[in-house]
MARNU-177333 format. One record per residue (C-alpha): chain; z, y, x. Coordinates in steps of 0.001 Angstrom, whole numbers, always signed. Layout:
N
SITE chain      up   north    east
SITE     A       Z       Y       X
...
! end
This chain:
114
SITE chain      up   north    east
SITE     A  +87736  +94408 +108496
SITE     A  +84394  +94314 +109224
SITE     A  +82739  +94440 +113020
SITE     A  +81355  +97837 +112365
SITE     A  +84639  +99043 +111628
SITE     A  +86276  +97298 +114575
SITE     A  +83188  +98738 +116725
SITE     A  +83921 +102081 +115480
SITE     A  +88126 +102184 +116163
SITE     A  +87256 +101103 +120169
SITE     A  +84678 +103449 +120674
SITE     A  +87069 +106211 +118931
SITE     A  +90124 +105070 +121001
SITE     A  +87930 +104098 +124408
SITE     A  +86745 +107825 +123898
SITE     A  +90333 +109175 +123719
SITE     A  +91874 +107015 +127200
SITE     A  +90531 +109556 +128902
SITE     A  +93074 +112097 +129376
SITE     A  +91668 +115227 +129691
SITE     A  +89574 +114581 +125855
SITE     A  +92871 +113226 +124591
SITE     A  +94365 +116758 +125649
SITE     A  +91269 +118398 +124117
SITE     A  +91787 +116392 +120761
SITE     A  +95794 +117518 +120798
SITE     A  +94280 +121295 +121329
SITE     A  +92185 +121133 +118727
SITE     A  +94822 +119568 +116082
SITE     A  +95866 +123082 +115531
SITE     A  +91801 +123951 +114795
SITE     A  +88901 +124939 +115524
SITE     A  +88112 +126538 +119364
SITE     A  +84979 +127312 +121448
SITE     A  +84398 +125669 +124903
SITE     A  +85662 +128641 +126540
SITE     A  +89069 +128493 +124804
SITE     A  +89363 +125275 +125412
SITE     A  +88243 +125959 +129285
SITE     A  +90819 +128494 +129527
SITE     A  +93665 +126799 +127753
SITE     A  +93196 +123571 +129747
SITE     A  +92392 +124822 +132855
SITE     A  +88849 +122916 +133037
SITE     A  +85851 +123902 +134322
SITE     A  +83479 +124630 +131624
SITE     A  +81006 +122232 +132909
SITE     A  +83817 +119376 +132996
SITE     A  +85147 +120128 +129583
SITE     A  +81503 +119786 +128385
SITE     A  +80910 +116461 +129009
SITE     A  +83731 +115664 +127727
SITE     A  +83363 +117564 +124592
SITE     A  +79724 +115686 +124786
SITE     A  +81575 +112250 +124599
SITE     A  +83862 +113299 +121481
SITE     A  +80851 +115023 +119640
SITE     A  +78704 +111855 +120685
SITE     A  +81367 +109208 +119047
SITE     A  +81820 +111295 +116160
SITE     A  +85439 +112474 +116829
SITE     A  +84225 +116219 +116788
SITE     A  +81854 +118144 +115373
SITE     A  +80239 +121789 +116562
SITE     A  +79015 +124527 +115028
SITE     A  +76976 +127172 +116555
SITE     A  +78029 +130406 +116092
SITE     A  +75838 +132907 +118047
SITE     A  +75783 +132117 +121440
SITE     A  +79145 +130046 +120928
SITE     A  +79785 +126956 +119937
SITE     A  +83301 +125973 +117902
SITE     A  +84459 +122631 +118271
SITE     A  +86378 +121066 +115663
SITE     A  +87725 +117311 +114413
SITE     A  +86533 +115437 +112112
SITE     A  +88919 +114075 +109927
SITE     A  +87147 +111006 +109067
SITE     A  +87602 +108993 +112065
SITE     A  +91670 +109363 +112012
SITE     A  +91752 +108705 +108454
SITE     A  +90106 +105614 +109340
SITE     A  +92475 +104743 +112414
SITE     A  +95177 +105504 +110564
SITE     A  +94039 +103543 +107634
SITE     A  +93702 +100670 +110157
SITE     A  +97456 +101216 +112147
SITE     A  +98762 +100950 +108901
SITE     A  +97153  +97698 +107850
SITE     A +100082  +96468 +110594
SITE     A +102983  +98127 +109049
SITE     A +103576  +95723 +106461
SITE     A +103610  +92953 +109503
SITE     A +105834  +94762 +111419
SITE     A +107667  +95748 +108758
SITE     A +108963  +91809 +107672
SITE     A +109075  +90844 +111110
SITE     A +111997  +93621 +111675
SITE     A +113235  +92054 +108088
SITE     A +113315  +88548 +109446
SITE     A +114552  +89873 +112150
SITE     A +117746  +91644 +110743
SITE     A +118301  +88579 +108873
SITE     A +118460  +86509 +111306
SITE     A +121011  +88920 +113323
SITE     A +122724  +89108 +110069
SITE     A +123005  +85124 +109971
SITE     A +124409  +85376 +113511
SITE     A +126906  +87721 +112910
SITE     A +128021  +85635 +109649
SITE     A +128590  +82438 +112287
SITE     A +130462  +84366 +114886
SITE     A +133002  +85512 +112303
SITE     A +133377  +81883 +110923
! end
């Protein structure tokens, strides 16, 4: 992995701590919404749920599009393919560490019935 990708998965995740943009991000799984549907749904003040959309837009985690006088928020998919690419990259590690793991609870097992 290379520093720019490492760079990129904190800012993404440092950017989501934050709980009210991680509730905006779970909103906006289901697709596209416009500040004031977001506002409404999450009880925000629209100048509150601004900056915060500001911060997701700014690292890339959203994108808008203006629509008349509206503007529709939406994720980008690109970012959680990439987290997701990088989560997994651990899998196989956990994976034969719960395999070493059962076989060492299998080797116990095998002693206490000898």
């Amino acid at each position: 992995m290379s520093g720019k990708d490492l760079d990129m998965y904190m800012t993404m995740l440092r950017a989501l701590a934050e709980p009210n943009r991680m509730n905006i991000v779970e909103l906006l799984r289901d697709g596209p919404l416009t500040v004031g549907e977001i506002v409404d749904r999450l009880e925000l003040r629209q100048p509150q749920a601004s900056k915060h959309l500001k911060v997701l837009s700014d690292n890339g985690i959203l994108e808008v599009k203006a629509e008349a006088n509206r503007r529709i928020y939406k994720l980008r998919p690109g970012p959680f393919q990439a987290l997701d690419t990088w989560v997994k990259s651990f899998q196989r590690i956990m994976e034969d560490r719960f395999d070493n793991l059962e076989d060492y609870l299998q080797e116990l097992q095998n002693k206490e019935k000898s």
